[in-house]
Structures are given as structure tokens and as C-alpha cells.
C-alpha positions in Angstrom: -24.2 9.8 -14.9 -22.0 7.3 -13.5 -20.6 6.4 -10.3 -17.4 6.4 -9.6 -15.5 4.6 -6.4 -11.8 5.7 -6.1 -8.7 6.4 -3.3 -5.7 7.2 -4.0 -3.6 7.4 -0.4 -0.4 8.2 1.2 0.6 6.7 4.6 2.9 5.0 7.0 1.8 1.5 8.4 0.2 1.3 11.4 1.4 -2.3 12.1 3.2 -5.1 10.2 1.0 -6.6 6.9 -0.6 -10.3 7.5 -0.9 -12.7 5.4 -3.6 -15.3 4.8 -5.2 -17.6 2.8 -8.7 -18.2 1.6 -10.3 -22.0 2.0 -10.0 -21.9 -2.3 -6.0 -21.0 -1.6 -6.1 -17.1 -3.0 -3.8 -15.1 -0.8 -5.2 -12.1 0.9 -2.7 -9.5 2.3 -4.2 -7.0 5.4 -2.7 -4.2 6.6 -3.6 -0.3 7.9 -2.3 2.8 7.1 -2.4 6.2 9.4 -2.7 9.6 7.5 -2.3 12.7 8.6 -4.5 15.6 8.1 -2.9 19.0 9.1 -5.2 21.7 9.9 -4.3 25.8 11.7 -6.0 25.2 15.8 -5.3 28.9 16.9 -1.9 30.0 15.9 -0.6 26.1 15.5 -0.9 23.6 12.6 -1.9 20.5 14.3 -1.6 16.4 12.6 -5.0 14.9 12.7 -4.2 11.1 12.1 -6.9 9.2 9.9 -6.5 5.3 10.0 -7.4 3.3 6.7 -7.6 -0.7 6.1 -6.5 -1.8 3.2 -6.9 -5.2 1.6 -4.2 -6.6 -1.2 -5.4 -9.4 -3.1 -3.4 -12.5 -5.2 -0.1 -12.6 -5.7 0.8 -9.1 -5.5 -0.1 -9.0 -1.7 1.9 -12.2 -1.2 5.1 -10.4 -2.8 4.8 -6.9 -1.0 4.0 -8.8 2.1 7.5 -9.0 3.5 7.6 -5.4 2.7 5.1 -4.1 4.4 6.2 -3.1 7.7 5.6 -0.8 10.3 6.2 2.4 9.3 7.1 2.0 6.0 5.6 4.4 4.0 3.1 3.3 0.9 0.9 4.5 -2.3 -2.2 3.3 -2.7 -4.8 3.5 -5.2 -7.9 1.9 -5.0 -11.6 1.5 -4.4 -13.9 1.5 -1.3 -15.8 -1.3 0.3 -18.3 -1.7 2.9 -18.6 -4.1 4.6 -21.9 -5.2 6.5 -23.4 -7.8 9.1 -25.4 -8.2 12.4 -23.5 -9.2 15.8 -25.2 -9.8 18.8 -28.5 -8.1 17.6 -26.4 -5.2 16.0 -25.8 -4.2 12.7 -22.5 -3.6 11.7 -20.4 -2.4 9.1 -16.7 -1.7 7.8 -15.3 0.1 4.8 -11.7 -1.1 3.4 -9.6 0.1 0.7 -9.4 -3.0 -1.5 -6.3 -2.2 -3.2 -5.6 -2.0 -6.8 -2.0 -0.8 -7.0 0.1 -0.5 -4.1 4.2 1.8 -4.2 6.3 1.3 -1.4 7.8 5.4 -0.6 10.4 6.2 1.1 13.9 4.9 2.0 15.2 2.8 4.5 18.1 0.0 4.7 16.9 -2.9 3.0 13.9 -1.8 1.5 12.8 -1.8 -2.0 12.2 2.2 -2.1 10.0 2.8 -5.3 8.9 -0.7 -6.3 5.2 -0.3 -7.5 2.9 -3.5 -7.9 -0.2 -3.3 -9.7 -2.9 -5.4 -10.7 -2.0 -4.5 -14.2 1.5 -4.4 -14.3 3.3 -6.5 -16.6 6.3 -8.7 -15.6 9.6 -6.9 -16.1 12.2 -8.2 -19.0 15.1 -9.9 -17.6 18.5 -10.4 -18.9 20.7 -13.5 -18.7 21.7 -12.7 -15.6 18.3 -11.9 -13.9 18.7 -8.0 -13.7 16.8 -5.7 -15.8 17.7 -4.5 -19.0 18.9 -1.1 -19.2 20.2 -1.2 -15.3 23.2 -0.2 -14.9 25.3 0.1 -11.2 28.0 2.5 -12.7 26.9 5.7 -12.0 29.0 8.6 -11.1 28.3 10.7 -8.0 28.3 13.9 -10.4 26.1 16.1 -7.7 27.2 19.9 -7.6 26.7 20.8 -4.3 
């Protein structure tokens, strides 16, 4: 039987994302996510918050970086890591999410609501004027209630 290692998640930030670089250049995005677990205490459903880090490697954490923002809601599918060493005679450890395709959720003014990056996504095809084919702004507001 094989393993497996896979998360798929839902959350808000927990703070803005931060960008760095390794000594061989190759960005490395961090940021945390919060969430919520709702469970029935007595008579009341009550939010338990879980907090996750996630890691975003290469290019695609450099272009959601400016994105990612507190509060913004996010998708994120990925795999688990641990993380392990020794600090003052202790042993440590830390699991991330190292992210393999991250969708920003959600609204908000200025925001690129929807936008999914992926390790495996292809680079959209652009027209002449740098929009994507088949977009079009003329849409009616045809809504029936």
C-alpha cells in the first residue's frame, strides 16, 4: 500500500504573507491561515480556530505575495512537512503545509477574487492587448430578482 500526504484547506490569513529569499535566489513566500472548526458545547455551536503555516515556493509565491493579506480568504492544497531540530538541549519540531496550489476566495475592493496559481498551471493566452481571450466587460445585469 502506499502513502499518501495531502491538505486541502480553507482559511482567512492570520497576518500579512512575507517574502524572502534563499542564499541560491529561490523565493519562498510564508504565511498562516486560521480555520475554524464548529462543534454543538451544550445547546450552542461554538468556532474552534485551528492555525496552519503554509509555505509557497518559486515564482508563484512571489506573484500571490502582494495578495496575501490579512484576512483574505485562500484555498490551499498541499502536502505536510515536519520539520525537526534540537534547541537548547531540546528536540523540536514543526509541521507546514508546503503549498502546491494556492485560490485566493472571496471578495473585497481590489482584490483578485478567484485567481488560482498552481505549480502546474500553464500561462494564460493573451491577446494583442494583454487581456485574455474570450473576456469580455459587456455583460448585462440580467438578474431576476
Amino acid at each position: 500500500m502506499a502513502d499518501l500526504n495531502n491538505v486541502s484547506l480553507i482559511g482567512r490569513l492570520t497576518r500579512d504573507a512575507e517574502l524572502k529569499y534563499t542564499a541560491s535566489g529561490q523565493a519562498v513566500c510564508k504565511f498562516a491561515i486560521a480555520v475554524n472548526r464548529r462543534r454543538k458545547s451544550g445547546d450552542q455551536w461554538v468556532d474552534e480556530p485551528n492555525f496552519f503555516d503554509i509555505v509557497l515556493w518559486g515564482r508563484q509565491g512571489e506573484s500571490l505575495n502582494q495578495y496575501l493579506v490579512k484576512g483574505k480568504q485562500v484555498g490551499v492544497d498541499g502536502e505536510l512537512r515536519q520539520d525537526r531540530w534540537e534547541q537548547d538541549g531540546q528536540n523540536r519540531s514543526k509541521v507546514e503545509v508546503i503549498a502546491n496550489n494556492v485560490q485566493l476566495l472571496g471578495g473585497g475592493s481590489g482584490s483578485s477574487a478567484g485567481a488560482a496559481y498552481s505549480n502546474r498551471q500553464e500561462p494564460s493566452q493573451t491577446s494583442e492587448t494583454g487581456r485574455q481571450e474570450g473576456f469580455t466587460d459587456d455583460f448585462t445585469d440580467d438578474i431576476p430578482f
